[in-house]
C-alpha positions as CSV (number, residue, x, y, z in Angstrom):
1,X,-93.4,5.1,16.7
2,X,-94.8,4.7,13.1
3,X,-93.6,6.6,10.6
4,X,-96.0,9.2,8.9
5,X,-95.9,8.0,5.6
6,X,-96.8,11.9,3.8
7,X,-93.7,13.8,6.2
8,X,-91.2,11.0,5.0
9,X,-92.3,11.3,1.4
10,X,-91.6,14.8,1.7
11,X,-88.2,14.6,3.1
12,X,-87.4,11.3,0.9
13,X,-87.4,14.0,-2.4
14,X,-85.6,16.4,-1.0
15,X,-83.1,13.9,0.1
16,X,-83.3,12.7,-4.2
17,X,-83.4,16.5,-5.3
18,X,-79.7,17.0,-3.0
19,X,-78.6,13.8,-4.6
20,X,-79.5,14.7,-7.8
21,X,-77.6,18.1,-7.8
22,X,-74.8,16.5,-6.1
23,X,-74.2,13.7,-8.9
24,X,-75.5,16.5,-11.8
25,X,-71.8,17.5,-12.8
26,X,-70.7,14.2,-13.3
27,X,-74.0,12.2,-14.6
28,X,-77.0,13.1,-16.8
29,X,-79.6,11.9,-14.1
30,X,-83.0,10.7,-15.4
31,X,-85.9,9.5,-12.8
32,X,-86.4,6.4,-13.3
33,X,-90.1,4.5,-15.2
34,X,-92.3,3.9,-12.7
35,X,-92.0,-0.3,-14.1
36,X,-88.1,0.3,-12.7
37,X,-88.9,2.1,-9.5
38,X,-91.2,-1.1,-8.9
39,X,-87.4,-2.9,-9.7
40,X,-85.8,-1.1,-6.7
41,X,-84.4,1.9,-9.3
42,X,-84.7,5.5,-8.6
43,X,-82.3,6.7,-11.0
44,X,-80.4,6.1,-14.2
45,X,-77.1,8.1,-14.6
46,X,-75.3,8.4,-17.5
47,X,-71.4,9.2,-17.1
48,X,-71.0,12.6,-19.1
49,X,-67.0,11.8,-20.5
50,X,-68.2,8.2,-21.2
51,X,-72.2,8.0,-22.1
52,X,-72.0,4.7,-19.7
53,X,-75.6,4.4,-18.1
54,X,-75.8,2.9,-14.4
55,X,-79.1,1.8,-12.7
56,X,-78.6,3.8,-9.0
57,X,-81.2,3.2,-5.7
58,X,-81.0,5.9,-3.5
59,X,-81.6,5.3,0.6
60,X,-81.7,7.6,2.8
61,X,-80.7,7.0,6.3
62,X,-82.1,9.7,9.4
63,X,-81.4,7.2,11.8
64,X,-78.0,6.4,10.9
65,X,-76.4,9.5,12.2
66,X,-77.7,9.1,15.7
67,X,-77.4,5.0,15.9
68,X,-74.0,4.7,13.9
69,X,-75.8,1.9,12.0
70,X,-77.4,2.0,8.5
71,X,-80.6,0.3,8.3
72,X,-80.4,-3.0,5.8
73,X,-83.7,-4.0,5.0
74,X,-84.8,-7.8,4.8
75,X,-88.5,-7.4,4.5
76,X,-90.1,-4.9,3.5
77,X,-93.5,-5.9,4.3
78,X,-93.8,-8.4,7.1
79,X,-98.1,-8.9,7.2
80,X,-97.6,-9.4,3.2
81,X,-93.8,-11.7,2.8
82,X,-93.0,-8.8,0.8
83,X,-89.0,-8.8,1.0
84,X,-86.3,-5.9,1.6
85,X,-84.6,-4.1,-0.9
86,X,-81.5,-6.0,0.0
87,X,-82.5,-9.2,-2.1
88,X,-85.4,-6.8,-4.6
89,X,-83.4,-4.4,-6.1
90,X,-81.9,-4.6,-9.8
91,X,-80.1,-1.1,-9.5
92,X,-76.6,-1.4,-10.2
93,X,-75.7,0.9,-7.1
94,X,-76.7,1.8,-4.3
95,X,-76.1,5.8,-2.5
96,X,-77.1,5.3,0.6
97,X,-77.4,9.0,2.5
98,X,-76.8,9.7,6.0
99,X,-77.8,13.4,6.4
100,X,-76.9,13.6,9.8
101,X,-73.2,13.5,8.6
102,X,-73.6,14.3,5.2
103,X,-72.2,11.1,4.1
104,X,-73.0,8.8,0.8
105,X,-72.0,5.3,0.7
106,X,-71.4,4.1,-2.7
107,X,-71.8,0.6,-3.4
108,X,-72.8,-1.6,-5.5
109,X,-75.9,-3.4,-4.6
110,X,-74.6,-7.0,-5.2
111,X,-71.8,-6.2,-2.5
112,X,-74.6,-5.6,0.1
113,X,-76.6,-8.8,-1.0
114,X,-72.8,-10.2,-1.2
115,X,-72.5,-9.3,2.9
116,X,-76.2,-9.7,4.3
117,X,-76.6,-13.0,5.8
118,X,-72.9,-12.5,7.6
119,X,-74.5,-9.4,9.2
120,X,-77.5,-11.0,10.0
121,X,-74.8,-13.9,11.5
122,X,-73.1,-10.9,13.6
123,X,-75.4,-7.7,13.8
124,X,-78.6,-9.7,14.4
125,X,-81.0,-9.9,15.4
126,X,-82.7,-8.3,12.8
127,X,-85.2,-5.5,13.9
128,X,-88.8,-4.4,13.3
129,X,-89.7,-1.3,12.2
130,X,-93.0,-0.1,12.7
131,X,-95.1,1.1,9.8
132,X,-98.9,2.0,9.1
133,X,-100.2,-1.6,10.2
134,X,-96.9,-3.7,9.3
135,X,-93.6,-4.1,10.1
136,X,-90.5,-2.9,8.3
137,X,-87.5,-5.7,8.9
138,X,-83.8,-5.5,8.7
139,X,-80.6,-5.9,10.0
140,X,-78.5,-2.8,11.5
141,X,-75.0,-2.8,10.1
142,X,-72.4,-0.6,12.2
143,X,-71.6,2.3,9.6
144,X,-67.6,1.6,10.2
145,X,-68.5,-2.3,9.1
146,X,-70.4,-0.7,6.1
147,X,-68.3,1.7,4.4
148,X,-65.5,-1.5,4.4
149,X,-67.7,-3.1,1.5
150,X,-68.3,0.3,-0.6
151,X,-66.4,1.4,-3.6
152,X,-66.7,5.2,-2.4
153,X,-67.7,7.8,0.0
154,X,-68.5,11.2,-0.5
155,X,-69.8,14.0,1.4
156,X,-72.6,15.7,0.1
157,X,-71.8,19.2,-1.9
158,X,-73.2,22.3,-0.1
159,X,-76.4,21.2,1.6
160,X,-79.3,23.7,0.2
161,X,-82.9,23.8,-0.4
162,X,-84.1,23.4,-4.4
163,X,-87.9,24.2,-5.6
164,X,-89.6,21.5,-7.2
């Protein structure tokens, strides 16, 4: 099944907009340019006691609640080499959302780049996602095996609907 590229868009800001209101009473949260979304960087938080600014990529995981797996992407483009955000990104962190539990995995993104060949060794192989004519690829990591390499996990403040 291939994904419908305008739905997942939708449901990929609301996913930002929870995130974003979750994070807002600890961090000033400022969208990222769009030269450091191209960098793998949705965010840039700055602590509000401190005034220390992080570089954040937020994921968000559907899947993961039903498969027990998050999804670590190796390419992101298969028809064009393009590769995954595992080995793209320059954010500092990653929050990776699973809505389905209302979990985010904090973790800093050089952890997961730390970890990804060993789960390719032992969660492989990787798998193909279908897209809009190309292949998403990556490698699914057990959620349990996961949370061992992240600094922090959360569950998401009062689920609600915000207006844009």
């Amino acid at each position: 099944m291939t994904y419908q590229m305008q739905v997942q868009l939708s449901k990929g800001e609301e996913a930002e907009r929870q995130l974003d209101h979750h994070f807002a009473d600890r961090f000033l949260i400022a969208p990222a340019t769009r030269q450091e979304q191209r960098q793998g960087i949705d965010r840039i938080f700055t602590k509000r006691d401190t005034g220390r600014n992080y570089t954040i990529e937020y994921k968000t995981d559907w899947t993961a609640g039903r498969t027990g797996n998050a999804f670590i992407e190796t390419v992101s483009v298969d028809s064009m080499n393009v590769l995954g955000w595992v080995y793209t990104s320059l954010a500092q962190w990653l929050i990776y959302f699973v809505p389905a539990r209302q979990q985010l995995f904090i973790v800093r993104v050089e952890m997961v780049r730390a970890h990804v060949e060993e789960w390719i060794e032992r969660f492989g192989p990787e798998k193909a996602i279908p897209n809009d004519g190309y292949f998403t690829w990556g490698v699914p990591v057990p959620l349990a095996e996961f949370e061992r390499c992240c600094q922090k996990i959360e569950i998401l403040s009062s689920p609600h609907k915000t207006s844009a």
